[in-house]
N, C-alpha and C positions, 0 to 999 in steps of 0.2 A: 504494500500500500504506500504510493507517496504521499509527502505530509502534505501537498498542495490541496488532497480531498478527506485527509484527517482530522478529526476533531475529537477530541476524548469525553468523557465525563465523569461525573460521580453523582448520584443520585439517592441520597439519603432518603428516609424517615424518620419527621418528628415526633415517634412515638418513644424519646426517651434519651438521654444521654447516650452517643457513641460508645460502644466498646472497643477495646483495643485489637477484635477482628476486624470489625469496621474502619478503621482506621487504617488498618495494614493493606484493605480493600483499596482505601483512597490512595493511601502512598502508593499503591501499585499500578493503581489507574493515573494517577498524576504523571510517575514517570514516564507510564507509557508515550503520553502524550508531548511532555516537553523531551522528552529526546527523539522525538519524530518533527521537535520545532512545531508544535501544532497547540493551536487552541484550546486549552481546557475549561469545562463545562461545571458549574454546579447548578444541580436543579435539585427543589425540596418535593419530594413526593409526599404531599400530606392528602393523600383522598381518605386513605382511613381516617373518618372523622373522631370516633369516640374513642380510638387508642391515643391518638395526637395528643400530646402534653404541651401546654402551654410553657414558654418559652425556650422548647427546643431546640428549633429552629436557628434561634439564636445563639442557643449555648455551641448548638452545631457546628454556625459560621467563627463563632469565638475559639473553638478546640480546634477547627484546621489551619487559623491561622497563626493558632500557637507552636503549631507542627511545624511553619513554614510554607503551609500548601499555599498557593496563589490562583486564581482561576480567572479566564477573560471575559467570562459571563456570567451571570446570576442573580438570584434573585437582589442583591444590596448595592449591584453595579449596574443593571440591567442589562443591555445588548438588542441584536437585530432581530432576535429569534425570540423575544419573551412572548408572555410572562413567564418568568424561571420557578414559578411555585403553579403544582398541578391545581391548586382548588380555586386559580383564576382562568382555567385556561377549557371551562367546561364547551364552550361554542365550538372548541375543536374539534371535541369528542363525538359530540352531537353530530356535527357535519360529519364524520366519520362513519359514524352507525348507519344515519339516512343513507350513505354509500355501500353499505356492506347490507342494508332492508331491500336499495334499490338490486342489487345481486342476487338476491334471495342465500347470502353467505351466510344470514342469522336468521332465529324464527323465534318470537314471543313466548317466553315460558311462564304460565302462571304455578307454578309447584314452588311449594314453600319449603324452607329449610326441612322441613318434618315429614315433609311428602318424598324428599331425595333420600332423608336417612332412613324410612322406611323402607324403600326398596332397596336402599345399600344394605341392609338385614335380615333380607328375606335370604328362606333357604333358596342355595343352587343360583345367587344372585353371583357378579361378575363385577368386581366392585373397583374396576379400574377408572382412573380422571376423577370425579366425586361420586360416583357411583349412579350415574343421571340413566334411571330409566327409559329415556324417552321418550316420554308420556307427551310431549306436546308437541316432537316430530310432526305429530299426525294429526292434522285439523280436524277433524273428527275428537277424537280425546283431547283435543291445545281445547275444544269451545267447551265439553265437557269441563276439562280442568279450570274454566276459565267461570265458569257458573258455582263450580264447589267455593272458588276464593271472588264473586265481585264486586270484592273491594278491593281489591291488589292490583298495583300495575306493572305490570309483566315485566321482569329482565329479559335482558338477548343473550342468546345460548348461538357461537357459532356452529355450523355444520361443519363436523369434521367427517370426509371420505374417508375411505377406507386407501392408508397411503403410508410411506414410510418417509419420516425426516432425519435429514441428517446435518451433524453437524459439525462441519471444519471448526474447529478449537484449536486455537492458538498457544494452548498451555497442555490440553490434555488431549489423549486419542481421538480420531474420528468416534463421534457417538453417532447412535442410531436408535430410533423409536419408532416401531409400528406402532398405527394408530386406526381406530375405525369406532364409526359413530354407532350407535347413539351414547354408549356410554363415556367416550372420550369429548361428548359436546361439552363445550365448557362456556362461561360467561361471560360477555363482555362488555353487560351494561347494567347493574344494578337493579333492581325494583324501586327502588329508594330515589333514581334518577340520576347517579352515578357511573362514571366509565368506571370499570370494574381496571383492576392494576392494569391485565395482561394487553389491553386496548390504549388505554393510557400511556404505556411506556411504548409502544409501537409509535402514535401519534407524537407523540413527543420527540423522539428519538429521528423519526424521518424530519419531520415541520423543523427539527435544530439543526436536522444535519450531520449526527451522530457518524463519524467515522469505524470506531470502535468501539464496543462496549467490555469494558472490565468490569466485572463483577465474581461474587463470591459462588463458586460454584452448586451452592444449594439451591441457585436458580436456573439449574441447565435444565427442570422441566418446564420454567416457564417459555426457554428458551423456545422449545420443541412446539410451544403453541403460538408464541411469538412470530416464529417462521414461518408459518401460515396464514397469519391475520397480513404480515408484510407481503405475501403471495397475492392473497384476496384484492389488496386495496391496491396492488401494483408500485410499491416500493418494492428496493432494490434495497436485501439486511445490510447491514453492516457486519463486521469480521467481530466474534468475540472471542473473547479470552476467561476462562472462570477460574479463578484461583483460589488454591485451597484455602476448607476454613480453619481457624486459628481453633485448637479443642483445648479444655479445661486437662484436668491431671485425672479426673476421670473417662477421658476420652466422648464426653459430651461436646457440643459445638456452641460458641458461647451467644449468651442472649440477653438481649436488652430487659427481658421482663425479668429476668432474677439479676439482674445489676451484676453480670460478670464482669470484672475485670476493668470499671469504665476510666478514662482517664484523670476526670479530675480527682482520685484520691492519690495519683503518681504526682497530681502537678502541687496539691497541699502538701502532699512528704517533702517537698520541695527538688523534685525532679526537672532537670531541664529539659529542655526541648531535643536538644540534643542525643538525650542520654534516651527518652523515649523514641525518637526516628532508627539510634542505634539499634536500638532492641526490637521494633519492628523490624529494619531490616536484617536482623542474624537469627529470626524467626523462621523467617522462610528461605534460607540460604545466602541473601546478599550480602551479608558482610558477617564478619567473625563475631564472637561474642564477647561483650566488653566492649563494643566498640560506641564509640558518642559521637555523631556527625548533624549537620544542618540537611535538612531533604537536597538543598541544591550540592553539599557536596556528594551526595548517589550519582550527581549527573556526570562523576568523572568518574566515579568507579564502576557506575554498570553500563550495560548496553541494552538493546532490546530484548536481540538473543538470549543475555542470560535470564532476563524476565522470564522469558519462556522458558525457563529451567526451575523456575520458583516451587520450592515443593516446603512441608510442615518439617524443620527443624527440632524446635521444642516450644511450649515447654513441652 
């Protein structure tokens, strides 16, 4: 990829203080980017309304730039491509849907959370993607279904064929996912009148111009439906890369809802910046341990290649 059509990102959620996997996320998407000389991206994925914690956000932009990270767009700087926060940018979405309605790519589901986990429980059920019977495939049972719930207004469940995706990864082996509907239909517009993530970061990602996507490999299944919705709508993906996640000392992968690991108790112990970039990078192989650096001095010692060598060190 030349850097003339690269552009990197990182793509947080303000549902809580970063942890120091997340962060190792950004430094890795960071470098990607400024050692390709290219543009890097922060955009706030806040759609999840009721996990978002107020003043995230900002604690968010306050911890990466304590790190060092610098970015040429987002939401505190603006740029050509905003708004750099998903919960103003809902006219895109919309426009988007009405493109994938006019396709007949999606189809109305009225089946409530209770109605999907029931059929995910039934005996001899096939409980792959969220277990989606699908019960509103079919106009016939969509008007039924739609009479049991009329007071609800329908999410969009894409039509997934029966197809296999694959995926050039930049960091890990070619992946592959056979896929076929109706149980692999998945959502991509809320009930609630929400673009559901996997639509979201699509539209996003094209409308900014997303060269590469670095992210944490726990998303290579959204990847798989991602690359479909960018099929549908006639965007051309972007090249990703998923890099491993950073595991606790019992081999769990660390989470913002049990507060692992997050940085401001390194920065009150009085850790510098330095000492935390080091320690990110001798994490996942880029520099020895012990080592204390500025994120800009990585930009002599690594290269891209080795990024794509990036694997889980310790702890």
């Amino acid at each position: 990829m030349s850097s003339g059509n690269y552009r990197g990102r990182f793509a947080p959620s303000p549902t809580g203080p970063l942890h120091l996997g997340n962060l190792r996320t950004a430094l890795l998407a960071w470098l990607f980017a400024r050692l390709s000389s290219a543009p890097f991206i922060l955009r706030v994925d806040d759609l999840d309304g009721p996990r978002n914690r107020p003043g995230s956000a900002e604690a968010i932009v306050d911890d990466l730039r304590w790190l060092g990270l610098d970015w040429d767009e987002g939401p505190d700087i603006g740029g050509p491509y905003g708004p750099y926060t998903q919960s103003r940018r809902s006219a895109f979405y919309r426009e988007h849907l009405d493109r994938l309605v006019a396709a007949d790519a999606v189809y109305p589901c009225y089946c409530s959370r209770r109605d999907v986990a029931l059929a995910a429980s039934a005996p001899h059920s096939a409980p792959r993607g969220d277990g989606y019977p699908g019960t509103c495939r079919d106009p016939a049972r969509r008007a039924w279904q739609r009479a049991k719930h009329p007071e609800r207004p329908p999410s969009f469940r894409f039509r997934v064929d029966d197809r296999t995706v694959y995926i050039h990864d930049g960091i890990r082996p070619l992946y592959q996912r056979y896929l076929s509907g109706p149980a692999d239909d998945f959502v991509v517009w809320r009930s609630d009148g929400a673009a559901a993530y996997q639509l979201a970061a699509v539209v996003d990602d094209s409308l900014m111009r997303i060269g590469e996507v670095v992210r944490g490999e726990d998303l290579l299944e959204s990847t798989v439906l991602q690359v479909m919705l960018y099929d549908a709508l006639g965007y051309e993906p972007p090249a990703f890369a998923h890099v491993p996640l950073w595991l606790d000392d019992n081999g769990e992968r660390l989470a913002k809802r049990s507060g692992s690991a997050g940085l401001q108790q390194l920065r009150d112990s009085g850790s510098t910046a330095e000492h935390v970039v080091g320690m990110l990078a001798a994490s996942c192989g880029l520099a020895e341990p012990g080592t204390r650096c500025a994120a800009r001095d990585l930009l002599d010692r690594v290269n891209r290649e080795s990024l794509r060598q990036v694997r889980n060190v310790w702890p």
